[in-house]
C-alpha positions as CSV (number, residue, x, y, z in Angstrom):
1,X,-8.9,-10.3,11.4
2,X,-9.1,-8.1,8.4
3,X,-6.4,-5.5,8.6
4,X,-7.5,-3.2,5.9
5,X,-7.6,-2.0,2.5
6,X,-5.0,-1.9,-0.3
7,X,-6.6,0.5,-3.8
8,X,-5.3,2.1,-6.3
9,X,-5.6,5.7,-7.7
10,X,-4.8,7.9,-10.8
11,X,-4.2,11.1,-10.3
12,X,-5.8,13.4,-13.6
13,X,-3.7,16.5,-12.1
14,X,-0.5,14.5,-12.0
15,X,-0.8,12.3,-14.2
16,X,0.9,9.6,-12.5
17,X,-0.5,6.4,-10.1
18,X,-0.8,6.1,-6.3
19,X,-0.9,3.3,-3.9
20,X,-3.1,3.4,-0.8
21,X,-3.7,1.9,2.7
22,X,-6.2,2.0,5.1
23,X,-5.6,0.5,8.5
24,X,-9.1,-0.8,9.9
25,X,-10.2,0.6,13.4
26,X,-10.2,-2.7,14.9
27,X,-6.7,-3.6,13.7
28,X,-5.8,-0.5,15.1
29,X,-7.7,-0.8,18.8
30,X,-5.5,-3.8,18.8
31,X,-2.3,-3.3,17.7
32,X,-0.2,-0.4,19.3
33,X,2.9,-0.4,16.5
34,X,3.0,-1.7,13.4
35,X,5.4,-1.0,10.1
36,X,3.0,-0.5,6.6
37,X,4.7,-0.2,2.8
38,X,2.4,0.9,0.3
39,X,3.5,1.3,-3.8
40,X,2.7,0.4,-7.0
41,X,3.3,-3.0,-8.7
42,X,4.5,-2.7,-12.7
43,X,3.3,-5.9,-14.0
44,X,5.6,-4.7,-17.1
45,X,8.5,-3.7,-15.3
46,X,8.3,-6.7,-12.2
47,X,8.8,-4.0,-9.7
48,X,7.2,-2.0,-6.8
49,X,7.2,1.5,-8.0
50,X,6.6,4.8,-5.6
51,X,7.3,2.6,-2.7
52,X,6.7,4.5,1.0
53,X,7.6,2.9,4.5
54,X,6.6,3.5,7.5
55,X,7.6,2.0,10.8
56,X,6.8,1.8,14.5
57,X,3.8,3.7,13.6
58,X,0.0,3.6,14.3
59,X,-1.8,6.2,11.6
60,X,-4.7,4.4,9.6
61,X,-4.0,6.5,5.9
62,X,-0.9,5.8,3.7
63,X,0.2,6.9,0.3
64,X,3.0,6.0,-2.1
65,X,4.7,8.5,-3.7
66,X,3.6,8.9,-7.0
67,X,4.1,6.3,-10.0
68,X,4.6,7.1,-13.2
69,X,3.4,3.5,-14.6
70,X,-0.1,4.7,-16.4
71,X,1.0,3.4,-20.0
72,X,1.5,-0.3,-17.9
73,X,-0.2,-3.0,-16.3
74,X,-0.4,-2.4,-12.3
75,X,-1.8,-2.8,-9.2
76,X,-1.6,-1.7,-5.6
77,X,0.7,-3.7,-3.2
78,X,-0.2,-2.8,0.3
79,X,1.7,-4.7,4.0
80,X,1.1,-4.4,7.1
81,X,3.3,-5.8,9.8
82,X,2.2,-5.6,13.3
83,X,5.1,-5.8,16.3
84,X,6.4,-9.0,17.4
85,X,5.1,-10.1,14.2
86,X,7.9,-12.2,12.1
87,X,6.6,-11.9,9.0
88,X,3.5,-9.0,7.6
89,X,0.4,-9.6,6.0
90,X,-0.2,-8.3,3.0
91,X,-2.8,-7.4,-0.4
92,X,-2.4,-6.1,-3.8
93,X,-5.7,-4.5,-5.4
94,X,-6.8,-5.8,-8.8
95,X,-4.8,-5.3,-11.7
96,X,-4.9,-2.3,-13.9
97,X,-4.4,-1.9,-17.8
């Protein structure tokens, strides 16, 4: 099952990067709880920037706080860990230069 989708965005106003999730409808009219993390990956600096968690929760939209990493290399990092799950799935969006 497809859980949902991991993108990136630049925010002109801020200035500064954002990680994003989606949980999928079907994920969700399956899975009661679950714990996301959403940021952005710094190739240059080998680090999740802006990182947000979230547990025991069951919304579908998630931001990071914001990154200031547009002079780098990155890329969304996205997880999702449903309960009673040992370990979460998770995507990173392509990589940005």
């Amino acid at each position: 099952m497809q859980i949902g989708s991991v993108k990136q965005f630049y925010s002109p106003s801020c200035g500064e990067n954002y990680g994003y999730v989606w949980v999928w409808q079907g994920f969700r009219d399956t899975h009661d709880d679950y714990d996301v993390s959403v940021g952005v990956f710094s190739y240059d600096r080998d680090a999740v920037v802006g990182k947000r968690t979230w547990l025991d929760t069951n919304g579908k939209e998630f931001w990071s706080d914001p990154a200031a990493t547009t002079n780098e290399c990155t890329a969304a990092v996205g997880m999702v860990r449903a309960a009673g799950d040992p370990l979460p799935s998770q995507a990173a969006g392509s990589k940005r230069c």
